[in-house]
N, C-alpha and C positions, 0 to 999 in steps of 0.2 A: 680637780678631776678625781673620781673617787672611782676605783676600780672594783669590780662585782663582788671578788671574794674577801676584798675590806668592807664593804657594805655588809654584808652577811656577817661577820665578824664584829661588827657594827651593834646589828641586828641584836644579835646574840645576846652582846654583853648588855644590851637595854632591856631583855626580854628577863635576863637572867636575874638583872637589878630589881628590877619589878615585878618581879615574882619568885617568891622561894621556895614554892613548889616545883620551878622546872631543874631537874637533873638533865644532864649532857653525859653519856656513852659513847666510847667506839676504842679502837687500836689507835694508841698513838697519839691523842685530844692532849692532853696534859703536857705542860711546859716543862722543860724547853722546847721542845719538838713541838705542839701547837697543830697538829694534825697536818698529813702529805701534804694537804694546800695551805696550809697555813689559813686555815677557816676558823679554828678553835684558838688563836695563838691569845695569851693572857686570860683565859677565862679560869684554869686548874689555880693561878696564882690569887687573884682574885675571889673566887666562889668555894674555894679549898675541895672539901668532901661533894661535893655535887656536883663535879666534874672529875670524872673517874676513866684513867686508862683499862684498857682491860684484854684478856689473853686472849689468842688469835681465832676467836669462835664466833662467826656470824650468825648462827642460830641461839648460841648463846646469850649476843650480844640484844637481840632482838625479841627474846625469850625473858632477859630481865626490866626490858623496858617496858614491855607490855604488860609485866608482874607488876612493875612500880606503878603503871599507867590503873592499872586493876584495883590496884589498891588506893587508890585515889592522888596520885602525885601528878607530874606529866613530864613527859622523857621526850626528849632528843638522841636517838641513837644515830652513829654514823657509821654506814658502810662505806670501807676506805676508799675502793671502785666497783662501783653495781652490779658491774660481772658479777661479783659474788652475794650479792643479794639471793642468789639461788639459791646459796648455800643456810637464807634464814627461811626460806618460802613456808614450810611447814609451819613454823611461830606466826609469821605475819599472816598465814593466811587461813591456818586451822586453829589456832591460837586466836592471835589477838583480834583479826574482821569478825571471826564468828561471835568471838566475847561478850562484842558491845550485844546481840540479839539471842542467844540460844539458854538463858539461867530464867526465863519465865519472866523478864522485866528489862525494860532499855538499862542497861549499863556502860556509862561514857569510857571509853577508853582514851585519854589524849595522848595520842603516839606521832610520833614525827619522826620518821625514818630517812635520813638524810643521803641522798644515792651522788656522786661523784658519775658522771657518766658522759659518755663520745669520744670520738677519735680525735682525727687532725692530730693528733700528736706523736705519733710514732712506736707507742706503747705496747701493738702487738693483740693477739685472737682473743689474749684474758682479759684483756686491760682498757679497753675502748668499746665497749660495748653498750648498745642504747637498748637496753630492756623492756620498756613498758611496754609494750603490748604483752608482758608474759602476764600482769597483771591489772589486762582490763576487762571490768565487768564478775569481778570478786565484789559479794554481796560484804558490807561493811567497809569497804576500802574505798578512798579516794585516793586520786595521783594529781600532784602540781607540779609543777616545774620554773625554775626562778628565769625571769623576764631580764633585760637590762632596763625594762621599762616600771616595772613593778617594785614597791617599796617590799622589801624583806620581811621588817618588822609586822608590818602589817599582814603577810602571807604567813606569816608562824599565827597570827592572830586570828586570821582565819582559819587556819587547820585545826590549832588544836578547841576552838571555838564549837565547832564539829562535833565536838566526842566522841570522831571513830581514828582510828588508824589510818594516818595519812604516809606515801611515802612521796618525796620533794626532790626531783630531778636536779641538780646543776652541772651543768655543761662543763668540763673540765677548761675547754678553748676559753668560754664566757668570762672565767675566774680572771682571765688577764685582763679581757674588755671593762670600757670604763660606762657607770650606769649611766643612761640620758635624763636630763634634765631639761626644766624650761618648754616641753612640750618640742622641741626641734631636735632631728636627725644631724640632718647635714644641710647644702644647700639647697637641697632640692624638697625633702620631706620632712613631715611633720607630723607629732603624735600628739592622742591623748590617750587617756585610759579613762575607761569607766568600767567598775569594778572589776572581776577577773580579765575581761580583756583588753588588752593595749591593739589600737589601731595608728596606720601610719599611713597618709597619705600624700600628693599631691594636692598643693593649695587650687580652689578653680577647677578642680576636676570632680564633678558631680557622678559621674557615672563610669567605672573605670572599666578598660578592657578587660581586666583579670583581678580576680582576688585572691591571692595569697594567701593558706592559711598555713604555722608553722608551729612548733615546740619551741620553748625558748632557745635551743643549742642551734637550731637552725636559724635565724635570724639575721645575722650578718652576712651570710651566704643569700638568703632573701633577698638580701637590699643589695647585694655588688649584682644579682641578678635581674632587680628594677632598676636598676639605674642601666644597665646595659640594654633592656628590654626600650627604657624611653627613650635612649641618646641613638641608638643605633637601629633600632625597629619602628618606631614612635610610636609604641605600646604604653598606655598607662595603666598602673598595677597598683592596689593598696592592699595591705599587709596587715593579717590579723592573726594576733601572739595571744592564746589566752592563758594564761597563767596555771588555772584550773585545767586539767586536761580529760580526768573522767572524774564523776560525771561531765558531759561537755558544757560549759555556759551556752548560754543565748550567743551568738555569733552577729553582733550588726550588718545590715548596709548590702549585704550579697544578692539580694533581690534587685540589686540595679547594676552587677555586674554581668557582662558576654560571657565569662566566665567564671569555673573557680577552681583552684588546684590545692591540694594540700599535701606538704611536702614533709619527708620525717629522718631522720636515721637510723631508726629502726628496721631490723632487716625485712623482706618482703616475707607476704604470707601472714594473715592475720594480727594484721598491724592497728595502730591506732589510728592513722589514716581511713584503712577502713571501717573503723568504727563512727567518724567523723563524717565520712560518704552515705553511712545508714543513717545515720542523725538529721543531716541534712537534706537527702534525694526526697522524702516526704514533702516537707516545705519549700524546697524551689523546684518540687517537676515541673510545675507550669512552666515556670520562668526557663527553666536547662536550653542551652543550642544543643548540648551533647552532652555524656556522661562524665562525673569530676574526674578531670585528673592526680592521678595517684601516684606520687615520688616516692619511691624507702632506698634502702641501700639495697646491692647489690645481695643477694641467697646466698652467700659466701662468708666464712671467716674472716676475718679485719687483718690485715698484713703489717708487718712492722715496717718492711720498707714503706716509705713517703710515696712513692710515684705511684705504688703498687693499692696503697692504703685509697689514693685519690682517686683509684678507679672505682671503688669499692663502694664508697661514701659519695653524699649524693653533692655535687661541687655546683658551682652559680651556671654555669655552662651549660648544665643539664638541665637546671630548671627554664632557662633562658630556650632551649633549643622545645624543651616540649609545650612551651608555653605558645610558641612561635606555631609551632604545626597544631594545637589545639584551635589557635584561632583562624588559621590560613583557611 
């Protein structure tokens, strides 16, 4: 069993072997310490100078990647928790998205901005927070987000493939989770992936009552929500994680679903959810019973206490309960 943030770790050090144009950035990366998640750990020891700690400046940090990326290298920066990616917004997004289009000619930037991001863990209003929607629909930017379903190395291959500024969500909770393999869940479901998106369904179930769409940090909350939804409502639900999150990929299969919900933790109010609801309502108006449903977390600050945090953020109960009165 290989856990998320060993896979990424994983990742890294193949990405890094085989290519020595990529440099690695952030607070912290370089050994012994090996980054808060322990995502960087052996790489500073390993790749020496092309893995660099560096002083507590998110603008900065984001400001030299994009230089290196400019000048034809390709960076890996890492912000230690995306709350503070705020604090790089101006470089990533007057900087380095504009870069790749505003000198009179395409110029590839390959940036990978690696964001730590969600709650569940107790961390408190700074420290748990799911950003992306601050950053959808910035001309030059794409957003991913690591899957437990989606190969790592392949997703860095894809970004910086791009040659624009990408930034790469991973779920903090996910880092413990172990990746799937074999195409199988649990006993009940089953995935595959074709290209950005991983789908998970019920074997025998051609047409399901609901389609799930989620970010990768949402995921596990997904699935203790289908499986509650089958055993206890006899609701069947397949689940669609695309990895790629803006622009959105092709989405399969929702054309044969009663419904569709798309759930996030992202706070409400111009979320990526509803950017995903405008993407969509085009192509399945015919097919709609009613308008997509729309999950985010609670309009409020992230609480450090647990009980208080689970109100906040969006739990399998919630999705199980609105899923329930969608289709009633």
């Amino acid at each position: 069993m290989t856990r998320v943030s060993e896979h990424l770790n994983h990742a890294l050090h193949d990405l890094m072997e085989t290519d020595p144009d990529v440099h690695l950035l952030g607070e912290d990366v370089s050994d012994p310490y090996g980054g808060a998640f322990k995502v960087t750990r052996g790489l500073s020891t390993r790749f020496g100078d092309r893995v660099r700690s560096t002083p507590l400046s998110e603008g900065a940090i984001a400001g030299v990647g994009a230089g290196l990326a400019l000048a034809g290298r390709k960076a890996i920066v890492e912000i230690m928790f995306a709350d503070f990616v705020a604090l790089a917004f101006d470089q990533i997004v007057n900087f380095a998205a504009k870069s790749t289009a505003m000198y009179g000619r395409p110029v590839p930037i390959p940036l990978v901005v690696r964001c730590p991001s969600g709650g569940n863990r107790g961390y408190g209003p700074t420290h748990s927070q799911s950003p992306q929607k601050h950053f959808i629909g910035v001309p030059g930017l794409s957003l991913f987000e690591m899957t437990p379903f989606h190969n790592a190395g392949e997703l860095f291959a894809r970004m910086f493939a791009l040659g624009r500024p990408c930034l790469f969500f991973e779920d903090k909770v996910l880092y413990t989770r172990r990746m799937y393999e074999g195409g199988v869940v649990d006993d009940l479901f089953r995935y595959e992936v074709a290209g950005d998106v991983a789908r998970v369904r019920l074997d025998g179930v051609a047409e399901p009552d609901c389609a799930i769409v989620v970010h990768g940090g949402m995921v596990h909350r997904a699935l203790d929500a289908m499986r509650l939804l089958l055993l206890e409502d006899d609701i069947a639900c397949e689940l669609l994680v695309p990895a790629r999150l803006h622009p959105l990929p092709e989405l399969p299969g929702l054309e044969r679903a009663r419904h569709v919900c798309v759930v996030e933790d992202g706070s409400e109010g111009g979320t990526w959810g509803a950017e995903v609801a405008r993407v969509l309502h085009p192509r399945l108006w015919s097919s709609l019973r009613r308008p997509i449903t729309l999950l985010s977390a609670a309009d409020s600050v992230i609480p450090a206490a647990p009980h208080l945090e689970r109100e906040v953020l969006v739990q399998p109960a919630r999705i199980r309960d609105a899923i329930v009165e969608a289709l009633s």
